[in-house]
VEXVO-663296 format. One record per residue: residue in three letters; residue number from 1; x negated, y, z negated of N, C-alpha, C in turn. Coordinates in nm, 3 decimals, m for minus. Layout:
residues N
{ALA NUM {X Y Z} {X Y Z} {X Y Z}}
...
This chain:
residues 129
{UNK 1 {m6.166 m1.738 m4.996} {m6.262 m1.808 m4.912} {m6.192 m1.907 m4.821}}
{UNK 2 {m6.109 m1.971 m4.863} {m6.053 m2.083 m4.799} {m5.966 m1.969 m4.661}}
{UNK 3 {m5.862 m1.918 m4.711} {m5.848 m1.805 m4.636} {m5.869 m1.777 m4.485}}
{UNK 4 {m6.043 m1.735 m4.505} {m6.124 m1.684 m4.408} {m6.138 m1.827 m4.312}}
{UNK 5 {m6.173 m1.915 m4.391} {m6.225 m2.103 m4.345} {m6.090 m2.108 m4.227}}
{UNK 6 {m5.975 m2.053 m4.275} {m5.868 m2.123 m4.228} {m5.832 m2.007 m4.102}}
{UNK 7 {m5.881 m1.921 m4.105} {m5.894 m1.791 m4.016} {m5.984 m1.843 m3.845}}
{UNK 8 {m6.061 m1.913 m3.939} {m6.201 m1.881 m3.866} {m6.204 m2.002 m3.731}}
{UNK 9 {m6.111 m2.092 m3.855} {m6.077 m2.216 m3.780} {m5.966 m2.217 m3.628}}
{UNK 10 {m5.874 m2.099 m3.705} {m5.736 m2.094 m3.603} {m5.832 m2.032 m3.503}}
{UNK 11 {m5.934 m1.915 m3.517} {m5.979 m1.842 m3.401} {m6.008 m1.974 m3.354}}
{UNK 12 {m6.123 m2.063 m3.368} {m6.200 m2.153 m3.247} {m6.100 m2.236 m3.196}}
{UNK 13 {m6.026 m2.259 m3.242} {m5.902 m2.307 m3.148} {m5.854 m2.274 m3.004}}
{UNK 14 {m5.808 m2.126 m3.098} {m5.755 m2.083 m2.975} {m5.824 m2.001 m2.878}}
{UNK 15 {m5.966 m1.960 m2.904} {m6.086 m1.910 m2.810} {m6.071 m1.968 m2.687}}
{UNK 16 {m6.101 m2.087 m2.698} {m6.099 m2.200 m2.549} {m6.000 m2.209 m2.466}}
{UNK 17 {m5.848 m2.193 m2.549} {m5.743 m2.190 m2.483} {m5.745 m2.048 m2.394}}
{UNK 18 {m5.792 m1.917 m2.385} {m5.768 m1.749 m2.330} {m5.909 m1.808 m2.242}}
{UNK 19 {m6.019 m1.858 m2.290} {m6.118 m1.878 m2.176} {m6.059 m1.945 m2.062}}
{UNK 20 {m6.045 m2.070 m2.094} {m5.972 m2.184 m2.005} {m5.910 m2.110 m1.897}}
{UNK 21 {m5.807 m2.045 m1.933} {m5.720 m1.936 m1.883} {m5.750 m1.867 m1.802}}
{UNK 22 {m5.873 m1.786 m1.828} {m5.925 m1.657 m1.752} {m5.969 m1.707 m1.645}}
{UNK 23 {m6.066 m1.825 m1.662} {m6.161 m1.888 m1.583} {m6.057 m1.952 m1.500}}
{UNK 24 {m5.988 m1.994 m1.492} {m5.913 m2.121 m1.389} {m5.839 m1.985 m1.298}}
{UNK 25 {m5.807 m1.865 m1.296} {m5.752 m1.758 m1.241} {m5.811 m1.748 m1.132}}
{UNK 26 {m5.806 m1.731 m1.034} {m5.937 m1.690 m0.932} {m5.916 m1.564 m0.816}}
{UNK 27 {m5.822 m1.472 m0.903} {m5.811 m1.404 m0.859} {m5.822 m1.275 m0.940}}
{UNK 28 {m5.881 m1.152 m0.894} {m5.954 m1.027 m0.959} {m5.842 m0.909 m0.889}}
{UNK 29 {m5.776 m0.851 m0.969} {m5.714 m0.747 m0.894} {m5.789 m0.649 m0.963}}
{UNK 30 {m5.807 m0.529 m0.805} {m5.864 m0.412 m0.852} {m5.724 m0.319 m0.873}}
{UNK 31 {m5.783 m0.251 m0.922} {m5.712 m0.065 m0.955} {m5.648 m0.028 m0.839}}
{UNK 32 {m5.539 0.021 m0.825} {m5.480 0.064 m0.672} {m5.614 0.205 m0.623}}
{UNK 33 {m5.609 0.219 m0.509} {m5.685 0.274 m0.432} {m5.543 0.395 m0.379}}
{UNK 34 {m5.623 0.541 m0.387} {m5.549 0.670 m0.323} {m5.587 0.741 m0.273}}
{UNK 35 {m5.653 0.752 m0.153} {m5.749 0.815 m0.095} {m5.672 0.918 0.009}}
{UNK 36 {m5.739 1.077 0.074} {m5.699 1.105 0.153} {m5.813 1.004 0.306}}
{UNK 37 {m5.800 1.001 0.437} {m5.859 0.959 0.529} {m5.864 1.027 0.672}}
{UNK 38 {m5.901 1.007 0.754} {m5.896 1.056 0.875} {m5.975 1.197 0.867}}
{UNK 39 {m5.984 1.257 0.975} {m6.019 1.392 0.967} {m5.906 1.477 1.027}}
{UNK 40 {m5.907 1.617 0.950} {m5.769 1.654 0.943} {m5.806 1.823 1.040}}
{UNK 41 {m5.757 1.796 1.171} {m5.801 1.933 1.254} {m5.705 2.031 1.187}}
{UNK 42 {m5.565 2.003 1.198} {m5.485 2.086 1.188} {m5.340 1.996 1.128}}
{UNK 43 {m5.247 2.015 1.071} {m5.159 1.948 0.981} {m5.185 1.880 0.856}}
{UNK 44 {m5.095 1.818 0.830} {m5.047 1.791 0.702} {m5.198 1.660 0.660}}
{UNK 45 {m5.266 1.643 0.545} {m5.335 1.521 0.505} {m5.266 1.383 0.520}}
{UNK 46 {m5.314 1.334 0.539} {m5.319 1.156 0.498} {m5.386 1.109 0.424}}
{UNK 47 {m5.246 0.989 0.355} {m5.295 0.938 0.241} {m5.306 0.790 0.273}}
{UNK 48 {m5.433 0.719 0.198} {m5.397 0.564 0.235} {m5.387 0.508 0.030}}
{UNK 49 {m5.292 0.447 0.043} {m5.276 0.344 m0.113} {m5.274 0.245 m0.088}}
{UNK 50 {m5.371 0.119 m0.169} {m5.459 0.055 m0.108} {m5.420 m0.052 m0.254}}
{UNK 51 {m5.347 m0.178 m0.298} {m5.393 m0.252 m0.410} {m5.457 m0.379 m0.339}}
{UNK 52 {m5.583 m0.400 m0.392} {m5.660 m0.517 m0.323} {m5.670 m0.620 m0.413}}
{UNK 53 {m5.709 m0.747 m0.371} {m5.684 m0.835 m0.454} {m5.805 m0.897 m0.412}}
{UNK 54 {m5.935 m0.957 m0.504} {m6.015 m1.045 m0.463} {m6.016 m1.187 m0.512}}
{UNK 55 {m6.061 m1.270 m0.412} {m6.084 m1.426 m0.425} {m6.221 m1.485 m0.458}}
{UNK 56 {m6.218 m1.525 m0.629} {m6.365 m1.605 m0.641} {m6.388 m1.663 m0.575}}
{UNK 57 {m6.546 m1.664 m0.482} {m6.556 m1.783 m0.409} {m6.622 m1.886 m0.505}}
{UNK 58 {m6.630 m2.013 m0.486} {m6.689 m2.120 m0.516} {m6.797 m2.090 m0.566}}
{UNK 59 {m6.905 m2.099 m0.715} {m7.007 m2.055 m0.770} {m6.943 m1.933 m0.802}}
{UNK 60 {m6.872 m1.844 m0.753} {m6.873 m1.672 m0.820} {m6.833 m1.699 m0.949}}
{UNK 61 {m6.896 m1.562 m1.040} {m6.879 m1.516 m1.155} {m6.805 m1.388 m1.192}}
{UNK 62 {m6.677 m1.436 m1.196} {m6.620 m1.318 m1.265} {m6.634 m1.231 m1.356}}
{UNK 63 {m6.745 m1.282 m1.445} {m6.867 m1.139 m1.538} {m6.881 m1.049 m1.425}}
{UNK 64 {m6.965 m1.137 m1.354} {m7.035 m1.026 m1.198} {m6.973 m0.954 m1.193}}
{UNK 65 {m6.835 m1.015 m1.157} {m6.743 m0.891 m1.028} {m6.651 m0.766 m1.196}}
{UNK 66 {m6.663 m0.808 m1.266} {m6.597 m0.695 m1.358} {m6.709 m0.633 m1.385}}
{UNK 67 {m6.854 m0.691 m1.390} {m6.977 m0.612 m1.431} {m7.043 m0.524 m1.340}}
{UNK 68 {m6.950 m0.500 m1.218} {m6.957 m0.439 m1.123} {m6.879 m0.355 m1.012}}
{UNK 69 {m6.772 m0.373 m1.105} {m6.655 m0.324 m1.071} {m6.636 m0.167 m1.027}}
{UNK 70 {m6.739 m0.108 m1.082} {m6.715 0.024 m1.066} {m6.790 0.105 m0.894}}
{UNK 71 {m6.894 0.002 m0.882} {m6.972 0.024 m0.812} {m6.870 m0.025 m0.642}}
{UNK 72 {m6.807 m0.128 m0.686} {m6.747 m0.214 m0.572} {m6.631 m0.077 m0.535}}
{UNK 73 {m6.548 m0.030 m0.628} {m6.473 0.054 m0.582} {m6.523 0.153 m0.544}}
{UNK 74 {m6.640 0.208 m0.598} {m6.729 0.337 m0.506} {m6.745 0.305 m0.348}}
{UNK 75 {m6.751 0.193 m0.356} {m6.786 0.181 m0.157} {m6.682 0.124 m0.139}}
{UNK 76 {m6.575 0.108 m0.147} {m6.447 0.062 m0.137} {m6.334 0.213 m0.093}}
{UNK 77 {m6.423 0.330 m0.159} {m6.341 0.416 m0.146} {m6.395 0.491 m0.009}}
{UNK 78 {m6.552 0.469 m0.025} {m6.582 0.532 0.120} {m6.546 0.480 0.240}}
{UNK 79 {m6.498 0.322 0.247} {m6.491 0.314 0.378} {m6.345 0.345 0.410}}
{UNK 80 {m6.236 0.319 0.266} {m6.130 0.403 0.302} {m6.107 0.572 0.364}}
{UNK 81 {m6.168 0.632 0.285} {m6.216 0.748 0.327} {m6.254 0.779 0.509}}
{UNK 82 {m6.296 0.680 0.532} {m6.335 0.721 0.665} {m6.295 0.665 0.769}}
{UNK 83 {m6.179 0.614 0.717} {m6.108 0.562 0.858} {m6.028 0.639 0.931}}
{UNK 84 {m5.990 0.599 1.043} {m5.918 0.737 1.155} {m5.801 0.636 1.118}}
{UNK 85 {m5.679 0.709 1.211} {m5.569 0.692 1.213} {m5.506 0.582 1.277}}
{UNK 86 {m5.622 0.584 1.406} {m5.594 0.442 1.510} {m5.660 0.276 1.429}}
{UNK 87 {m5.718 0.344 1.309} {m5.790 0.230 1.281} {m5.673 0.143 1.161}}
{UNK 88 {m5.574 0.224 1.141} {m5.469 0.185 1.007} {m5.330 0.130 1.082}}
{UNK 89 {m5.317 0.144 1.242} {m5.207 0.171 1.296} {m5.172 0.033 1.326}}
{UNK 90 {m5.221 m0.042 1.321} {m5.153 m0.209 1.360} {m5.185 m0.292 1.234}}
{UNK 91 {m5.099 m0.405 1.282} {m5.159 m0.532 1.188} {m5.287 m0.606 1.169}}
{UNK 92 {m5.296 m0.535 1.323} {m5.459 m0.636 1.350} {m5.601 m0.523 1.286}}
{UNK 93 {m5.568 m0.420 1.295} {m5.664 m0.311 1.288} {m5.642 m0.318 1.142}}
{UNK 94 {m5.558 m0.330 1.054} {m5.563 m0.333 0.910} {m5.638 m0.509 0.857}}
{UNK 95 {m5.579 m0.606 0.930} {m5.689 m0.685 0.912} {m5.832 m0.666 0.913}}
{UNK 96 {m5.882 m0.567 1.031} {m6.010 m0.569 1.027} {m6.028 m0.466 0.996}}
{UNK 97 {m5.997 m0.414 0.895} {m6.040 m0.337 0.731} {m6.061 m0.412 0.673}}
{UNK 98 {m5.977 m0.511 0.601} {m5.976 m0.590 0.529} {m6.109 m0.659 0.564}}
{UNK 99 {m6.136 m0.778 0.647} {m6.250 m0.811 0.652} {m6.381 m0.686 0.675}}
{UNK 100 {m6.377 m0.590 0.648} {m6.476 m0.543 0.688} {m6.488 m0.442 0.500}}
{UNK 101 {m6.394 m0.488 0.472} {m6.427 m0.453 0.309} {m6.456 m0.573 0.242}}
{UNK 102 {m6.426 m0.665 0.262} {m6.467 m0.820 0.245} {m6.618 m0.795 0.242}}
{UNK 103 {m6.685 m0.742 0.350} {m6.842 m0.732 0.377} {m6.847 m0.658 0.273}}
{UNK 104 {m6.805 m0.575 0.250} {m6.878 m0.430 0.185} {m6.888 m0.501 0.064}}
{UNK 105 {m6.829 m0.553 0.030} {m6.778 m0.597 m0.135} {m6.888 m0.734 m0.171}}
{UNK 106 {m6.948 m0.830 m0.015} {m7.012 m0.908 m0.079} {m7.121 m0.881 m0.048}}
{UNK 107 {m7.188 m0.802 0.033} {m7.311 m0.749 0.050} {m7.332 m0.681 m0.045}}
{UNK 108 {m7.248 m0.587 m0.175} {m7.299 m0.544 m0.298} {m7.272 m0.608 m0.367}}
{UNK 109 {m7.267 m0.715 m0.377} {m7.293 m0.826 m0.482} {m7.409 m0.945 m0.429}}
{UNK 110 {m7.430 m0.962 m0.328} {m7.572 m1.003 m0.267} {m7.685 m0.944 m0.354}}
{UNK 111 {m7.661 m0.796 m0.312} {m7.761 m0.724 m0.345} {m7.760 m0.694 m0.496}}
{UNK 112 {m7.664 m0.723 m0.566} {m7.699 m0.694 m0.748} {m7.717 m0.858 m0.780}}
{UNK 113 {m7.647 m0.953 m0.740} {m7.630 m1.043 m0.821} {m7.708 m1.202 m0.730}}
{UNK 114 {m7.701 m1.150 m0.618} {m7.805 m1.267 m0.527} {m7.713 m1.357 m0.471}}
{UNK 115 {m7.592 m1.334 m0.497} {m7.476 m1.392 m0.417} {m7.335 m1.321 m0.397}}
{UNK 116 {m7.265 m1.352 m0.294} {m7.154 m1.298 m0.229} {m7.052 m1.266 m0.389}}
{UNK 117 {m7.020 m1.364 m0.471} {m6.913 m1.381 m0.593} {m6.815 m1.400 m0.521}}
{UNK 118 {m6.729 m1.307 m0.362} {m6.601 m1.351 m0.354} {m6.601 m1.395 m0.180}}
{UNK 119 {m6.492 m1.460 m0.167} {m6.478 m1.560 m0.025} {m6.360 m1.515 0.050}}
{UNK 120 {m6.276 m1.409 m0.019} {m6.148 m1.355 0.078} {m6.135 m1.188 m0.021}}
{UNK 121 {m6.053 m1.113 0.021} {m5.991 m0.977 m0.023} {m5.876 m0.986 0.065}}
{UNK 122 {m5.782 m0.916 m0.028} {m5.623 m0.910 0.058} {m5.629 m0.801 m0.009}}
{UNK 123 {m5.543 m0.702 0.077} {m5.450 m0.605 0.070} {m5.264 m0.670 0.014}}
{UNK 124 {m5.267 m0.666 m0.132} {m5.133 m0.679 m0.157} {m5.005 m0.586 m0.160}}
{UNK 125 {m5.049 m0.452 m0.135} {m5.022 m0.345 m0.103} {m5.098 m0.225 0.004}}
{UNK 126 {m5.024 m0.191 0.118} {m5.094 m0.124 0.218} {m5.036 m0.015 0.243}}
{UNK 127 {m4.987 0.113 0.193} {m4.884 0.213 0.231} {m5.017 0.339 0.260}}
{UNK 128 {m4.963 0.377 0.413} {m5.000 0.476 0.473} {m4.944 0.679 0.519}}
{UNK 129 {m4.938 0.730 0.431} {m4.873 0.816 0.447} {m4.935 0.964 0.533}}
């Protein structure tokens, strides 16, 4: 019995310490992204690999964004999916992916959770093949 007492005790200890932790993080990395894109008349496919990184905004809940995680990469993959070639080809045109998956990502969390959850997305990896 004492044992368990002394078990039970070390857990509540150190519970707070892995919360503390998680919570002060404020950053959510998704799953790398491998999509083919563009439309392909004639030659070889294109590939876009994609690791994104999101930023809690202020109030977000990181329950939310893992409790929704699956859904965020479903439209995450379509708009990869449908980008042309001219749209991947600069710095500036990959920025405005980025913000324009920024939208995608807080307009479906608007719409499940009644708020945005995140305030930036980066591309920490962008390779176009």
């Amino acid at each position: 019995m004492a044992i368990k007492r002394f078990l039970w005790m070390v857990a509540l200890l150190i519970a707070p310490l892995s919360w503390g932790q998680a919570l002060s993080n404020p950053y959510v990395e998704l799953e790398a992204f491998v999509t083919n894109f563009g439309e392909v008349q004639s030659g070889p496919l294109r590939f876009l690999k994609a690791d994104v990184t999101l930023h809690i905004a202020e109030g977000g809940n990181r329950i939310d964004l893992e409790k929704h995680k699956a859904q965020i990469r479903n439209d995450l993959i379509f708009l990869f999916k449908s980008q042309k070639e001219a749209d991947l080809a600069t710095v500036e045109a990959q920025t405005v992916l980025a913000q324009r998956a920024l939208q995608i990502v807080q307009e479906a969390m608007v719409k499940e959770t009644g708020h945005p959850q995140v305030d930036d997305l980066f591309f920490t990896s962008l390779v176009i093949q």
